[in-house]
LUMTORMAR-280461 format. One line per 10 residues: number of its first residue (from 1); for each residue z, y, x of C-alpha. Coordinates in nm, 4 decimals, decimal comma. Example, Ala and Ser with C-alpha at 12.3 -4.5 7.8 and 13.67 -1.06 7.14 Angstrom:
! residues 2
1) 0,7800 -0,4500 1,2300; 0,7140 -0,1060 1,3670 .
END
This chain:
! residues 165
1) 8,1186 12,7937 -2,5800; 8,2504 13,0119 -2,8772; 8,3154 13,3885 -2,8585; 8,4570 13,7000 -3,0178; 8,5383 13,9776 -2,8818; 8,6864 13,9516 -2,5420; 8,8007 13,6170 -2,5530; 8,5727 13,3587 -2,4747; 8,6985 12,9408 -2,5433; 8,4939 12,7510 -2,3275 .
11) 8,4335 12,3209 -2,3577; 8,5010 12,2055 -2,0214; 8,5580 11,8472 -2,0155; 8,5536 11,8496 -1,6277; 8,7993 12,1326 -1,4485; 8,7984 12,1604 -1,0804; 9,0908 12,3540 -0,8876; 8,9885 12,4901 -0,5595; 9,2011 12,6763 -0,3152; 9,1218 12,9913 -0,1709 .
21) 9,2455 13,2375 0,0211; 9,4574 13,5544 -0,1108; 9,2558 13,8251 -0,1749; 9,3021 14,0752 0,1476; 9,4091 14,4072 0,0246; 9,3077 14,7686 0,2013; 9,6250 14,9475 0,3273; 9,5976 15,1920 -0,0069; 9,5845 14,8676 -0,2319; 9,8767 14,6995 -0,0654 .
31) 10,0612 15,0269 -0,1123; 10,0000 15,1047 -0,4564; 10,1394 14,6950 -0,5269; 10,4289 14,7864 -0,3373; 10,5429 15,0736 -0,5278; 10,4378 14,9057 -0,8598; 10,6395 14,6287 -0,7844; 10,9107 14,7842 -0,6905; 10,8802 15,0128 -0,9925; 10,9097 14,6835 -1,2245 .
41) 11,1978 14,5818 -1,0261; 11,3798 14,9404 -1,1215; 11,3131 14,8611 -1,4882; 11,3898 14,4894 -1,4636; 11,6225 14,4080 -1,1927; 11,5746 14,0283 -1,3009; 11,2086 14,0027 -1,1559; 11,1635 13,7898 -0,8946; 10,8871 13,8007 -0,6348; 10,8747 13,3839 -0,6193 .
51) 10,5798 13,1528 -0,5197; 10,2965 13,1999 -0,7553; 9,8936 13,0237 -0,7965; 9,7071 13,3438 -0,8328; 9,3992 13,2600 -1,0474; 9,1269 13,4344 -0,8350; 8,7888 13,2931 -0,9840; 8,6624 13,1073 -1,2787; 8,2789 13,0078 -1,2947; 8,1283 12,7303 -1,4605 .
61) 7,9973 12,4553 -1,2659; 7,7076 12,2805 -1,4596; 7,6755 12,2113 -1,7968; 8,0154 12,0892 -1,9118; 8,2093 12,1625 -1,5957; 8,4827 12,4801 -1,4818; 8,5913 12,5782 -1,1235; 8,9531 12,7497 -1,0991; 8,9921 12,9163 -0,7369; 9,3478 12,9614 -0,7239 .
71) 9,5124 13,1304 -0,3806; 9,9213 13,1146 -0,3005; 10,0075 13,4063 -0,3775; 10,3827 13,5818 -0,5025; 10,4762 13,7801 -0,8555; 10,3959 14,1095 -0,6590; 10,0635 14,0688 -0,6817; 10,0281 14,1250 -1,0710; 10,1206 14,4691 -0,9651; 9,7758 14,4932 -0,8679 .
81) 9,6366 14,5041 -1,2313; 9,5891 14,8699 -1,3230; 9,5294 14,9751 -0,9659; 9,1552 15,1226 -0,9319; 8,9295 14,9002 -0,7366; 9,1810 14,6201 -0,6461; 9,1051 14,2451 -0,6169; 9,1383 14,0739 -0,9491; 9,4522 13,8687 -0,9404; 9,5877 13,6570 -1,2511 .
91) 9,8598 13,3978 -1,1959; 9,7452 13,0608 -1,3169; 9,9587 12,9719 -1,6338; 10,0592 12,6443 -1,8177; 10,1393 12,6814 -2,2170; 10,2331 12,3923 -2,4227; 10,1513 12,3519 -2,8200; 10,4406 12,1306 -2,8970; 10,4301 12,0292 -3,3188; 10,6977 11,8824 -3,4117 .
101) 10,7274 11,5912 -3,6686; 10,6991 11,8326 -4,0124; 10,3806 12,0019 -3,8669; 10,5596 12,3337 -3,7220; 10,4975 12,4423 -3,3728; 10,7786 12,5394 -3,1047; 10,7852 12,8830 -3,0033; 11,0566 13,0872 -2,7971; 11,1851 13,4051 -2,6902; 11,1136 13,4986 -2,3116 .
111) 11,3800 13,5499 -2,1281; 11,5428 13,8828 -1,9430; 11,3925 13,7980 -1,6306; 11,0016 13,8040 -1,7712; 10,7751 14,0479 -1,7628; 10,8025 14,0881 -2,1863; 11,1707 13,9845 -2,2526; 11,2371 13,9142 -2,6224; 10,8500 13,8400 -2,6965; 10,7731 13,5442 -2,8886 .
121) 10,5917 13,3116 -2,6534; 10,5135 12,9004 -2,6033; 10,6683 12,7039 -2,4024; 10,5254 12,7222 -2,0358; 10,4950 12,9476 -1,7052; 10,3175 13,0228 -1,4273; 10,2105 12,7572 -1,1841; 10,3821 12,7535 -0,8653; 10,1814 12,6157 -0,5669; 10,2325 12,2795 -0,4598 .
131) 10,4119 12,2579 -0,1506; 10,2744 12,2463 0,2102; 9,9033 12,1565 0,1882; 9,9142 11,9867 -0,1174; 9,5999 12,0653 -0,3869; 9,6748 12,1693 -0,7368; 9,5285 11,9470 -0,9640; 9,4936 11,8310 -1,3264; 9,8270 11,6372 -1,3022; 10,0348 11,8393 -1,1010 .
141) 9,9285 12,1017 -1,4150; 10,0320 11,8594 -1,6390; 10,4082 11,7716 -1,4306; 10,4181 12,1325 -1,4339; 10,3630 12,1944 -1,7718; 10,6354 11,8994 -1,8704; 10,8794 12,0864 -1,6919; 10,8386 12,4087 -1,7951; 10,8825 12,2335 -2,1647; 11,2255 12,0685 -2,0460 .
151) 11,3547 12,4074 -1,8863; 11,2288 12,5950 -2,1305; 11,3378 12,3815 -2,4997; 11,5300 12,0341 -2,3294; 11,2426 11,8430 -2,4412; 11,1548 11,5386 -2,2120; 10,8045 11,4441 -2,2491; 10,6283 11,2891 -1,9859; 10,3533 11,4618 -1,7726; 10,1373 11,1740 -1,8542 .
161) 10,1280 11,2593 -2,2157; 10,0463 11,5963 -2,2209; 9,7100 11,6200 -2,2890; 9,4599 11,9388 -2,2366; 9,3888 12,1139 -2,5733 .
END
């Protein structure tokens, strides 16, 4: 594990996603998400409040292992950073480092509809939840992670060859 600052980059060779349940939030909490989304939606009338996996844990697990609790969860519920006392919530997020064949790296603009539109960003999103009572796991990362690549810059590489940086 190698630090500075507040960021932390931490060898996990082993990565376990575990669902949980979505955080419950007091009546104040709920409220103050409520008017923060809908706030953001005043600024941006492109947000969305779609499916989202809400990261809602991280702790290692061993020596060379990392559990990711992850809950179903919708765009609203970033709303809840800021607010005093409320349950962490992060969505769960896919990036790809995509060189191409002279050694530069593909980057793009986000779009209107993000959070930062016009920001330089990789290519990726958040992680929607599988559907019914399907897990998240490593590959379904990975498909989503292709995908977001093909949306995102028309590139077609295959979920199997994605690898985890």
């Amino acid at each position: 594990m190698t630090g500075t600052g507040r960021v932390e980059l931490l060898d996990a060779p082993r990565i376990r996603l575990v669902e949980t349940a979505a955080p419950g939030l007091s009546p104040a909490h709920r409220s103050a998400m409520d008017r923060r989304w809908e706030e953001a939606v005043r600024a941006n009338p492109a947000l969305f409040d779609g499916p989202v996996a809400a990261l809602t844990g991280l702790e290692r697990d061993g020596r060379d292992g990392l559990v990711l609790s992850w809950a179903r969860a919708t765009y609203r519920y970033r709303a809840l950073r800021g607010v005093p006392d409320a349950p962490a919530v992060a969505s769960l997020f896919v990036s790809v480092l995509q060189p191409s064949e002279d050694g530069r790296l593909l980057v793009g603009r986000m779009a209107s509809s993000t959070v930062a539109p016009g920001r330089w960003q990789l290519p990726g999103g958040t992680v929607e939840p599988p559907d019914g009572d399907a897990g998240l796991d490593l590959d379904g990362l990975r498909r989503h992670a292709a995908r977001e690549l093909a949306e995102e810059t028309g590139s077609t590489a295959a979920a199997g060859s994605l690898t985890r940086g």
